[in-house]
C-alpha positions as CSV (number, residue, x, y, z in Angstrom):
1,X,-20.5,-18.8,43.4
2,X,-17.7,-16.5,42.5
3,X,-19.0,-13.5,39.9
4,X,-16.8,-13.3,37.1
5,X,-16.5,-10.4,34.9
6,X,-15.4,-9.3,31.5
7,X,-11.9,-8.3,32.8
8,X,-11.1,-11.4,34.5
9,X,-11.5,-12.7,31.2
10,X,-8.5,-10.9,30.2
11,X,-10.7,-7.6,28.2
12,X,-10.2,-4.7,29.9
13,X,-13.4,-2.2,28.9
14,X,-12.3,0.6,31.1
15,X,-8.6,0.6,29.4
16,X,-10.7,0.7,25.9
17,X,-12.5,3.5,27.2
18,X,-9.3,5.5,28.5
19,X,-7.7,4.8,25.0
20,X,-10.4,6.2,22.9
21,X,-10.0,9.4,25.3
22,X,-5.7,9.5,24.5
23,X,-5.9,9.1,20.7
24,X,-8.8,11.4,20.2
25,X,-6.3,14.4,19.9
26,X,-4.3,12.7,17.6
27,X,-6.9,11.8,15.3
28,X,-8.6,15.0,15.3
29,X,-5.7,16.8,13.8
30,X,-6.0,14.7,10.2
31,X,-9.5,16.0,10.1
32,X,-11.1,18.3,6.8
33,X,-13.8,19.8,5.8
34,X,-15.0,16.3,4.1
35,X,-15.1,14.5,7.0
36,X,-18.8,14.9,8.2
37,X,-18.6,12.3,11.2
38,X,-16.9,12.2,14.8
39,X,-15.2,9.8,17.1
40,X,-17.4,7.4,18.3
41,X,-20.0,6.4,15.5
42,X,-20.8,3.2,13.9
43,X,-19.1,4.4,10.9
44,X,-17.0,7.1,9.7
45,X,-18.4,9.1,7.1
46,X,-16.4,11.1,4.3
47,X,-18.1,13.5,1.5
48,X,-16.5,12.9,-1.6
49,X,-14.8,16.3,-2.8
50,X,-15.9,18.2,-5.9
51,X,-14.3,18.8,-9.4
52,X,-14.2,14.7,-10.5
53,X,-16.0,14.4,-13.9
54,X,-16.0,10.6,-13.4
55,X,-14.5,10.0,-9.8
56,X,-12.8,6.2,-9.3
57,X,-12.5,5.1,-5.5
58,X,-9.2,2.9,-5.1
59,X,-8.7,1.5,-2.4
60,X,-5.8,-0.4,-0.2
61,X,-5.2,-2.6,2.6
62,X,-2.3,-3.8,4.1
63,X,0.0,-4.5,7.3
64,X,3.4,-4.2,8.4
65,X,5.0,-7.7,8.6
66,X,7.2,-9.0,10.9
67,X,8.7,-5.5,11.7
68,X,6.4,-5.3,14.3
69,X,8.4,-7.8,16.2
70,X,11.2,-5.3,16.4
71,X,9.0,-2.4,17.6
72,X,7.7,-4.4,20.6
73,X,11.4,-6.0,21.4
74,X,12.4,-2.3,21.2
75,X,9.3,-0.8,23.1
76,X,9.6,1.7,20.8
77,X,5.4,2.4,18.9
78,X,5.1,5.4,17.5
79,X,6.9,4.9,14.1
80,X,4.6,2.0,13.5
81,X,1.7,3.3,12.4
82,X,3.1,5.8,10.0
83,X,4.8,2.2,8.2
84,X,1.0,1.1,8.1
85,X,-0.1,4.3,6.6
86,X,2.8,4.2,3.5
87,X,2.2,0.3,2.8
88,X,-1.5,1.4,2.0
89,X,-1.2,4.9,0.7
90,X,1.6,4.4,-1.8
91,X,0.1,1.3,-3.2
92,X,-3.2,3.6,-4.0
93,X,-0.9,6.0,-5.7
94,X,0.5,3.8,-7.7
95,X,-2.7,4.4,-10.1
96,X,-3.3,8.2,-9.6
97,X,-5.4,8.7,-6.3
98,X,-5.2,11.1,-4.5
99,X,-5.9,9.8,-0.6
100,X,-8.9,10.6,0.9
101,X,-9.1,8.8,4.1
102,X,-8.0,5.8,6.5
103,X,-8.9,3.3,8.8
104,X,-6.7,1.1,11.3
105,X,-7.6,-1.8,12.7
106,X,-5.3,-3.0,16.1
107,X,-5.4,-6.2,17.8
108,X,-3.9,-6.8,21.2
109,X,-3.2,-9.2,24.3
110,X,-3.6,-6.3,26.4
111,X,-5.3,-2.9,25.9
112,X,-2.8,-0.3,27.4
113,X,-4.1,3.0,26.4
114,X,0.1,4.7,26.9
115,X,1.5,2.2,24.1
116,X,-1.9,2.2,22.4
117,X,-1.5,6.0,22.1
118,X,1.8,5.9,20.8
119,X,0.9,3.8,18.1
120,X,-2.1,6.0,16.8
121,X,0.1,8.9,17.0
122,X,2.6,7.2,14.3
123,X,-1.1,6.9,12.4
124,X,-2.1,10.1,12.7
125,X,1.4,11.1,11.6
126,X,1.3,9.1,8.1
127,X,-2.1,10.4,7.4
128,X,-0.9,14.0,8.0
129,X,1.5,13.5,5.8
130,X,-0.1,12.0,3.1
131,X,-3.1,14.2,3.6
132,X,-5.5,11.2,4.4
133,X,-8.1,11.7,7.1
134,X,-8.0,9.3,9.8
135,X,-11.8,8.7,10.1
136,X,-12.1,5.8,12.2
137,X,-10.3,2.6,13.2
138,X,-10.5,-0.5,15.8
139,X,-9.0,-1.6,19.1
140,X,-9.2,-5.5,19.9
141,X,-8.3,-6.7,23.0
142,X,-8.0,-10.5,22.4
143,X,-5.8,-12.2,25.4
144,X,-6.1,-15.5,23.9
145,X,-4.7,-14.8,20.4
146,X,-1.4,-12.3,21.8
147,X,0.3,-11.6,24.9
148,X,0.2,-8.9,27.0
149,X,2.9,-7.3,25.0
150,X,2.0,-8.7,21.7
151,X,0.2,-6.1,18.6
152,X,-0.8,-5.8,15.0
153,X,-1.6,-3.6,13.0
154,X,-3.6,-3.1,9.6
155,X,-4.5,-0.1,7.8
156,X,-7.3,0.4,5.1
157,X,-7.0,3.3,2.6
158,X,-9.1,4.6,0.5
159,X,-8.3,7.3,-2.6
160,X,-10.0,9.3,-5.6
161,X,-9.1,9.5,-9.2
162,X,-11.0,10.6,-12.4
163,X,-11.6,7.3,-14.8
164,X,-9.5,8.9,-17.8
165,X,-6.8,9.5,-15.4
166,X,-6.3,6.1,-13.9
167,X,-2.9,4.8,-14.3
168,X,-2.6,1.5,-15.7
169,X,1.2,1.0,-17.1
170,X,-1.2,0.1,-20.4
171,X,0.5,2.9,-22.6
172,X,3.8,2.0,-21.7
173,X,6.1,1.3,-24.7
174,X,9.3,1.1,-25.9
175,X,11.7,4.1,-25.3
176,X,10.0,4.9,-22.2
177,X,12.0,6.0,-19.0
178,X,12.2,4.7,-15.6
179,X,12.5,7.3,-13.2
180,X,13.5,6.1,-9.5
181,X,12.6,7.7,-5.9
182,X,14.6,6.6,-2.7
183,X,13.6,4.3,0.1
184,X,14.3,5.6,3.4
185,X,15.9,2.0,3.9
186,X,14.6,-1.7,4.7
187,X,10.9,0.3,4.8
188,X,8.4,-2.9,5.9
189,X,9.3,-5.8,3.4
190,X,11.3,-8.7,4.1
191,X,11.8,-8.6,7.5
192,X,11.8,-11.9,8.3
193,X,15.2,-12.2,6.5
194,X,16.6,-9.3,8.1
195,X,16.1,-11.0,11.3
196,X,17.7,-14.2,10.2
197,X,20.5,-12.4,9.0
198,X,21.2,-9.9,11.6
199,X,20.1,-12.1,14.9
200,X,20.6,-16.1,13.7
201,X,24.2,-16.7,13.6
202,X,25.5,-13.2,13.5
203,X,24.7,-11.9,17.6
204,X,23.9,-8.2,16.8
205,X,22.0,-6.7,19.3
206,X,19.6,-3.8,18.6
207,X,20.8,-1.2,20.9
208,X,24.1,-2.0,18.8
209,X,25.6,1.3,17.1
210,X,26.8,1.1,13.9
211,X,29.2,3.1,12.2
212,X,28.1,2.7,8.5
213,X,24.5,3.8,10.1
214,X,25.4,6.3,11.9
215,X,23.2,5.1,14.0
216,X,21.9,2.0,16.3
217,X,21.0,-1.2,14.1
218,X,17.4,-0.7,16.0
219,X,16.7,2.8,15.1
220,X,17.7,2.2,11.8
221,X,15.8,-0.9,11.1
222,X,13.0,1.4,12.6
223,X,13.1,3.7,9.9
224,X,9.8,4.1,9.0
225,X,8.4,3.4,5.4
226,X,8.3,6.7,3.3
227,X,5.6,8.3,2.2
228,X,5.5,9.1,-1.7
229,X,2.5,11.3,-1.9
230,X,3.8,14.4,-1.1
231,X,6.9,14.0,-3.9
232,X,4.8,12.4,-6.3
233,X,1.4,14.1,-6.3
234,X,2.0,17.3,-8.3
235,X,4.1,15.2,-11.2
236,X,1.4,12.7,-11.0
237,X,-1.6,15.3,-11.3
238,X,-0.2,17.2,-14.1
239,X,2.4,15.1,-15.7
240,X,1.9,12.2,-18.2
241,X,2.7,9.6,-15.8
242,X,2.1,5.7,-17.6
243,X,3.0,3.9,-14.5
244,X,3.6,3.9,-10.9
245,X,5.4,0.7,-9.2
246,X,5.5,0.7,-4.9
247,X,8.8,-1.7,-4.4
248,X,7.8,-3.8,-1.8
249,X,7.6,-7.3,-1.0
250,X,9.3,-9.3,-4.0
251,X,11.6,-6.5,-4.5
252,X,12.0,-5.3,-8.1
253,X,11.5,-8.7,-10.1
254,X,7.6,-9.0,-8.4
255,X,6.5,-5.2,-8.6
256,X,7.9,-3.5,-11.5
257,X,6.8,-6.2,-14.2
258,X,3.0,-5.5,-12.7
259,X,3.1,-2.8,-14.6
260,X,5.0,-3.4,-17.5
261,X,2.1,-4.7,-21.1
262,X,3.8,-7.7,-22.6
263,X,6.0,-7.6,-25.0
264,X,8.0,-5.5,-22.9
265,X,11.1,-5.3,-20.8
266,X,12.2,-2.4,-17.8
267,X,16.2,-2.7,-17.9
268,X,17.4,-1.1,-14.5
269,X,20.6,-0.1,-14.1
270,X,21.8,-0.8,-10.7
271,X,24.6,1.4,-10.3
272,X,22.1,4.4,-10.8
273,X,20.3,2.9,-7.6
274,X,21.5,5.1,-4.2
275,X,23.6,3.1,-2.2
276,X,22.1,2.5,1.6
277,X,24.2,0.4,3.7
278,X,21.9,-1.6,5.8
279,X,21.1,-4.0,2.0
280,X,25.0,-4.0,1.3
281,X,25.6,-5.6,5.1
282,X,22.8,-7.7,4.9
283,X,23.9,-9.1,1.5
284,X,27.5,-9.9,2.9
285,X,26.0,-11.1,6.0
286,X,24.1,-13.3,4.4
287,X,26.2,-14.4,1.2
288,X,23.3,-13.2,-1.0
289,X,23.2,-13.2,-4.6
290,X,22.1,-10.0,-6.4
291,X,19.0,-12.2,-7.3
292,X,17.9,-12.7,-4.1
293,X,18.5,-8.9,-2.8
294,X,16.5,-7.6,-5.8
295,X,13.5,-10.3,-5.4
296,X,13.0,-9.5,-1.8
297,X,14.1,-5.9,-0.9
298,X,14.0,-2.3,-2.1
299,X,17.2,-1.9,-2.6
300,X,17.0,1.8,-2.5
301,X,14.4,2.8,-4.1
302,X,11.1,2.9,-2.9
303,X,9.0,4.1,-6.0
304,X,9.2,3.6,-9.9
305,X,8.0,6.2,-12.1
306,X,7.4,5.4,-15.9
307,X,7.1,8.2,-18.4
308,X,7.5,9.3,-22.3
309,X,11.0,10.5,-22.9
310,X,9.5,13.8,-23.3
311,X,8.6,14.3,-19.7
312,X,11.1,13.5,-17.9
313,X,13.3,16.6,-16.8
314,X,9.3,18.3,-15.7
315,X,8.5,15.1,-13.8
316,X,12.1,15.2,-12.4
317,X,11.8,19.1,-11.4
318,X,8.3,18.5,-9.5
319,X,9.7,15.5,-7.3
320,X,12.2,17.9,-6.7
321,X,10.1,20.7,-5.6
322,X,8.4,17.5,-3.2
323,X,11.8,17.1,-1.5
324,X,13.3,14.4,-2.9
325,X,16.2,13.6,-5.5
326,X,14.7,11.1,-8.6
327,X,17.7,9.2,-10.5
328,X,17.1,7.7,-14.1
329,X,17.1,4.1,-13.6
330,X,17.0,2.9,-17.1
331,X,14.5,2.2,-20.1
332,X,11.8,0.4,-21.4
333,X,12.8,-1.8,-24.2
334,X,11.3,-4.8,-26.1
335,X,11.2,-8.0,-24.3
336,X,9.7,-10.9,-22.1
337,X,11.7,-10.6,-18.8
338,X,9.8,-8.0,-17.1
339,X,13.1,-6.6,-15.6
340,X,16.2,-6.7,-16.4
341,X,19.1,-5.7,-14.4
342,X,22.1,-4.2,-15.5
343,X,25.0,-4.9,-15.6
């Protein structure tokens, strides 16, 4: 009788082996003085830092949709990871942490240590930049679930805050202003639209340049999620910040209302919103209402800020010094609706 082994079963344990090996450089770099653990252990071990009276863990999980597809039509993995990073990180923001550490989780039809590589580097990356350690993760080899070429992806972060300093949107009232950071574009919501609208009826190709991107529709699509912590942090840590809204899936009608107390209203003002071509094609591509473009995607912005009118030009002037340019989206009125946009 024939022997039959582990990898004729499709799970390559060698290829694991060789991938642990590749990403270990890239892993090693997010690394601080909290994290007390190595590659390799049953668990990765964090020591929480000093100087919390009362510290709060938060913590987040998410993935990165159907945008996956387009990384693996485009071969293209090292952007991917960082999108997995932001989905988690700026959710945990959203209520003061400050990120602490990460863990991945990827699941595969076929463990190739090059593409496997690639995608932990686009990890690495998001954690650098949000100033998470990466402190341990997963690689599943499951040839029965995916093809060879098939992926996901999942992320798990975890942050710190001081109880009194929690953001909850709870002190929110009327008169308050909503202050608005931009998206770097579609970010890693909705995605099974844009690929409706871009390759159902209408034959656009990826490689396909175009001119109101400046770029290919791939690489732009591509664009990977943006990571708020390094803008927001220093507003949110010594700022009166009441709340903190991540736009992403369900657009502005599902995420800024989650932080809105009853009994009020956020009115937007959508000309204030930056204008990024890729939603004004897809909405004419589509024949979209407004509605629909605001209940799905970004549109633009990426994070809402909400604060007394008394703060804003400081909290303005610090996401400034984090590289990027807040607008004033609108105010915070009396209401039911949640959100209201204007006109």
């Amino acid at each position: 009788m024939k022997k039959v082994t582990y990898k004729d079963s499709g799970v390559d344990i060698e290829a694991g082996y060789e991938s642990v090996e590749r990403i270990k450089k890239h892993v090693k770099k997010t690394f601080n003085p909290n994290v007390i653990s190595d590659l390799g252990g049953f668990g990765g071990m964090f020591e929480l830092p000093t100087g919390y009276a009362k510290p709060v863990l938060i913590s987040g999980t998410d993935g990165v949709g159907t945008k996956l597809i387009l990384s693996q039509m485009m071969d293209k993995h090292d952007t991917i990871g960082i999108d997995c990073v932001a989905m988690c990180v700026n959710d945990i923001i959203c209520q003061g942490a400050k990120p602490l550490y990460f863990l991945d989780y990827i699941a595969c039809g076929k463990n190739n240590p090059k593409k496997i590589e690639e995608i932990v580097s686009g990890v690495a990356q998001g954690c650098l930049e949000s100033g998470a350690a990466l402190i341990g993760g997963e690689t599943a080899e499951m040839p029965d679930m995916y093809t060879q070429d098939e992926y996901d992806i999942a992320g798990f972060a975890v942050g710190i805050v001081d109880k009194d300093k929690i953001i909850t949107g709870q002190q929110i009232k009327e008169g308050d202003i909503i202050i608005g950071i931009p998206s770097s574009g579609v970010h890693s919501n909705g995605f099974s639209l844009v690929r409706k609208l871009f390759f159902g009826s209408n034959n656009f190709t990826l490689d396909q340049y175009i001119p109101e991107f400046s770029a290919t529709l791939g690489e732009t699509l591509l664009t990977p999620t943006k990571i708020y912590y390094n803008a927001t942090f220093s507003a949110i840590s010594q700022c009166k910040i009441k709340g903190i809204s991540h736009i992403t899936g369900g657009g502005f009608y599902e995420n800024i209302p989650r932080i809105i107390p009853q009994g009020f209203t956020a009115n937007v003002y959508k000309e204030r919103i930056p204008k990024i071509p890729v939603f004004e094609i897809m909405q004419k591509l589509g024949h979209l209402e407004d509605d629909d473009m605001y209940s799905t995607f970004n549109m633009g912005i990426g994070l809402v800020m909400i604060v007394s009118p008394d703060e804003v030009d400081e909290v303005i002037r610090k996401i400034r010094e984090g590289k990027e340019e807040p607008v004033v989206l609108g105010e915070i009125s009396k209401g039911t609706q949640g959100v209201t946009l204007w006109p």
